[in-house]
C-alpha positions, 0 to 999 in steps of 0.5 A: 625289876626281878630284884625289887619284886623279889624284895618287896615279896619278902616284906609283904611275905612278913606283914601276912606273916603278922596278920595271920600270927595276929589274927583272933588274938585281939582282946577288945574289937572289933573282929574281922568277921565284925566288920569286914566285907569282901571287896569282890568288884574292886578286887576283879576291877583290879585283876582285870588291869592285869589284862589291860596292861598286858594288851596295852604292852603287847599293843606297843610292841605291835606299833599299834599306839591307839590301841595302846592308850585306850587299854593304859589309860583304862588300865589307869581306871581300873587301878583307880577304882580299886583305890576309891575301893580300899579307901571306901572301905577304910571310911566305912572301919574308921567312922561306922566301926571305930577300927583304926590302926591304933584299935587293937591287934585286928587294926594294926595289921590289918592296915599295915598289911593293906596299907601296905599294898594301897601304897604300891597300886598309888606307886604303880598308877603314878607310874602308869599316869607319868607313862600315859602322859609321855605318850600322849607327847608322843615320846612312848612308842615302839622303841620303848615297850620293852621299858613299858614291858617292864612297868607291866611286870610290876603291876602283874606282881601288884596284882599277884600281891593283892591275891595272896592279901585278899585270901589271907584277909577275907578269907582266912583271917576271918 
């Protein structure tokens, strides 16, 4: 798991490089600072789950699987919240500001950038769901949290990258 976050880190490290490279230098609109708004409740729902999958894999480890389903499974809520958030959003450019990824510069980065981490919260939420219904079969217990243990990693650093994307996109690509 270190050397896939690692790598992703790197590619994630030059699709902010480009928004920023690219960012005010778009000949026709919209702007950032036209259109976009800044998704603080998606956002906290989605550092949130950094802490329910942590008490979730803490709770496995304790033996304590009740406590564990509720915490994944709001885990779960969580991350999908997030999604409708970042798809909301993107309804909203496309239809109310005409901005695609075909649009100008602004488009192109931008939705390649946030694209790019939609795809790893869809991955990791898949990953969550495949967990919570082998738990629900009773085939996640303690003897598994190390492996629950190491999905959690993955989320943290899904979370980890939406920090760095929400800075470089509603702050200081603005």
């Amino acid at each position: 798991m270190a050397g896939l976050i690692l790598a992703e880190s790197a590619i994630f490290t030059i699709f902010v490089v480009a928004y920023l490279f690219y960012a005010g230098k778009s000949l026709t609109g919209p702007t950032p600072d036209q259109v976009l708004e800044t998704p603080v409740f998606y956002t906290i729902c989605l550092l949130s789950s950094s802490l329910t999958v942590h008490f979730a894999a803490k709770s496995l480890e304790r033996g304590r699987q009740v406590a564990f389903l509720g915490l994944w499974s709001f885990t779960l809520l969580l991350g999908g919240l997030f999604l409708f958030g970042t798809a909301r959003e993107w309804h909203r450019l496309i239809y109310e500001h005409g901005l695609t990824i075909s649009t100008n510069l602004f488009g192109t980065t931008y939705y390649s950038l946030v694209g790019l981490h939609a795809f790893h919260v869809t991955a990791g939420l898949l990953m969550l769901l495949i967990v919570l219904i082998f738990s629900l079969a009773g085939r996640v217990g303690e003897d598994e949290s190390g492996r629950v243990g190491v999905l959690a990693m993955y989320w943290h650093f899904v979370d980890a990258v939406w920090v760095v994307v929400f800075t470089v996109v509603s702050i200081l690509g603005r």
